[in-house]
C-alpha positions, 0 to 999 in steps of 0.5 A: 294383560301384556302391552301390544307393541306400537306399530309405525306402518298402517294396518294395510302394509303390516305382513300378518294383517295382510294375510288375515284380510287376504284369507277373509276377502277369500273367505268372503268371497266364497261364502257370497259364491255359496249364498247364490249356488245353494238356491239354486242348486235347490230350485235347478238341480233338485226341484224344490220350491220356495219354501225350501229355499226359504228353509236354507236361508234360515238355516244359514242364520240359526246357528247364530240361535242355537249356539252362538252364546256358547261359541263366545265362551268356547273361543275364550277358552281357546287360542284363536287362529286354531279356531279359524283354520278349523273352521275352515277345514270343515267347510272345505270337506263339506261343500264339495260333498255336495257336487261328489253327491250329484255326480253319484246321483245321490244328491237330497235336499238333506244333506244340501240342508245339514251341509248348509247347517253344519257350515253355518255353525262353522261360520259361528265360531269363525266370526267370533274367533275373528274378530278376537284375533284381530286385536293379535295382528294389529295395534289398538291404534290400527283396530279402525283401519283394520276393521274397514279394510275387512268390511270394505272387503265384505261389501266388495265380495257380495258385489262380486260373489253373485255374479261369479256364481251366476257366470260359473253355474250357467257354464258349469252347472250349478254345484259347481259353484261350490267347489269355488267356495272349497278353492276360496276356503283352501286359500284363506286356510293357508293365509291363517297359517302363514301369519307368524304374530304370537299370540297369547294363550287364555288366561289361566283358569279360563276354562274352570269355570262352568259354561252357563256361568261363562255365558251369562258374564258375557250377557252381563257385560253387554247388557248392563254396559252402558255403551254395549246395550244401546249398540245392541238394541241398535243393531236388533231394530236395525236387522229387523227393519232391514230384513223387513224390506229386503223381504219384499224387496224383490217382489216390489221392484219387479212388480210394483216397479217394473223392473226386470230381473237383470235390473233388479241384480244391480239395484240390489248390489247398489247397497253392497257399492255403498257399503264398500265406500262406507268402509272407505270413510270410516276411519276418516270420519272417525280421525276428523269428527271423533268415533262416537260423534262421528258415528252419530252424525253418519247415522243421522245424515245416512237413515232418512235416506232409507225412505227414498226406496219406497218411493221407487217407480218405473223408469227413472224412479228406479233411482230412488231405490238404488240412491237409498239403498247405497246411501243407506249402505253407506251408513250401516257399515261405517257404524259396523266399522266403528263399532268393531273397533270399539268392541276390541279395544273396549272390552277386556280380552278375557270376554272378548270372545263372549262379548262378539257372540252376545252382540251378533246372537243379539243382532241376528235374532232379530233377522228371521222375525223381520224376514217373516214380518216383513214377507206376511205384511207384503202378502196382506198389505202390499209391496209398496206399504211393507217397504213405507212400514219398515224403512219408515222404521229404519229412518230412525233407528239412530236415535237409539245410539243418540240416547246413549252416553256416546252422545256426550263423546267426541271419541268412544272410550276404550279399555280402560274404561271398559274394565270398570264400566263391565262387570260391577 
């Protein structure tokens, strides 16, 4: 593989790599927009229940299912930064279909569907490509601050985006929202084709060989890699308790805790606060106790925290929830920060496509069976044991990583490594 060159400034003052997290920050923030304008154009504007809008969240996610192993062998074939504005271009036509639709009094909750499907498979590429394309604007030695700075990002944009989309549909109407979604594609559309970093095309015979059989070396990789299949086992439990609890999140703190809808907003963005100082920390962990050792120690410190949420009460109680779910926050993406770096120096370029789509296909898999869990245990046993049930399973989720041979590492290993340890 050619030899990056060294860089000597920090990730953050590298032109190319500030047009890559501008236009994902922009990106981001429009797809935060989108999660809060799509329920509520559903529920405001057309009437719908709560099984619709239970219908467009798993919709957002099932892509993931449906073509996210697919995807990784796609991307692998391509050149990255094509993938990206593509991706891009289809969200920004698609969206604004919507408010046009309203406004011609033709709007249905099909096509608020296929738009939000359609998108979500767009999503899929872009995240695989992304994450592939970053290793081309940074160093091997910039891939750590470089992933924070894109989850510190990603915290601070679901912080944000909420309340942007509720300030714009009470003065606009709520398919207006969407149109901010298309202003922010537009936006990070035309940081990806400012970047100027050359990127090497595929390697030769890349696309010759069949699908199935690019699928499954990217499977292969991850799942017999020693370092791979416990970070994905991780990830899969992690999601499932997460989406356990948020399920019945809402309904435990308005009716279980007393808490009313607008304290509700802030304790749910608690998190998302955690996750931005996670991001923060990451690479500074990662510097003075090592990547693997570190991580482990941030996981242990961070998961227990998650049981202060169910002990949640009125009044001042509420602080159990907002104090686990920032600490918790904390946690989940400092090991995503870390871990994404691993990946894209660990794996070889030729699979890095497939490796990204196997992990995430293995992660969110996860995320509709903890949600629907999650929501049945709530209707039979109650709020309050549904959130000891999945924080409880939570808590512990970092033994999994422990197990692994990262614990014997100050460091996780890189390339080099990873070109032996794969496909033996």
């Amino acid at each position: 593989m050619p030899v990056r060159p060294v860089r000597l400034i920090a990730a953050g003052g590298q032109p190319d790599f500030r047009r890559l997290w501008l236009g994902e920050t922009a990106r981001g923030l429009g797809n935060s927009v989108t999660s809060v304008a799509v329920p509520l154009i559903a529920v405001v504007t057309l009437g719908t229940g709560a099984t619709a809008v239970g219908v467009l969240t798993a919709a957002t996610w099932l892509p993931w299912l449906l073509v996210g192993l697919p995807a990784g062998a796609w991307v692998d074939r391509m050149r990255h930064r094509p993938v990206l504005i593509t991706c891009n271009v289809v969200s920004a036509v698609l969206y604004p279909s919507v408010p046009v639709a309203y406004w011609c009094d033709v709007l249905t909750f099909a096509q608020l569907l296929a738009v939000v499907l359609v998108c979500g498979v767009a999503a899929v590429f872009f995240q695989t490509a992304v994450h592939s394309y970053l290793p081309t604007v940074l160093g091997d030695g910039d891939l750590l601050e470089g992933n924070a700075r894109l989850n510190a990002s990603e915290s601070g944009t679901s912080v944000a985006g909420p309340g942007l989309a509720g300030a714009v549909s009470q003065a606009f109407g709520a398919v207006t929202g969407l149109l901010v979604d298309t202003c922010m594609f537009a936006v990070s559309t035309l940081c990806l084709a400012t970047i100027t970093s050359r990127e090497e095309p595929p390697e030769r015979g890349a696309g010759q060989a069949g699908l199935g059989r690019q699928i499954g070396e990217g499977m292969r990789f991850v799942l017999r890699d020693p370092y791979l299949r416990p970070i994905v086992t991780y990830g899969a439990l992690a999601n499932f308790a997460l989406l356990g609890y948020q399920a019945v999140q809402v309904v435990f703190l308005v009716r279980t805790a007393g808490a009313s809808t607008a304290t509700v907003g802030l304790l749910l963005t608690s998190g998302s606060i955690g996750g931005i100082l996670g991001a923060s920390v990451a690479g500074a962990i990662g510097r003075r106790f090592g990547t693997g050792r570190g991580m482990l120690m941030t996981q242990l410190l961070t998961g227990p925290f998650a049981l202060l949420m169910p002990l949640t009460s009125p009044g001042p109680g509420l602080l159990f929830f907002a104090s686990g779910a920032f600490v918790v926050g904390i946690g989940i993406t400092a090991c995503n920060v870390v871990l994404a770096g691993f990946r894209q120096t660990y794996c070889p370029p030729r699979l890095l496509g497939r490796v990204v789509a196997t992990t995430m296909v293995c992660n969110h898999s996860t995320i509709p069976l903890g949600a629907l869990i999650g929501g049945v245990l709530g209707d039979r046993l109650g709020a309050r044991p549904t959130m000891w049930i999945m924080t409880g399973l939570l808590a512990p989720c970092w033994a999994v990583l422990a197990l692994g041979p990262m614990r014997h590492e100050r460091d996780l290993p890189s390339l080099q490594f990873g070109e032996v340890a794969g496909l033996q």
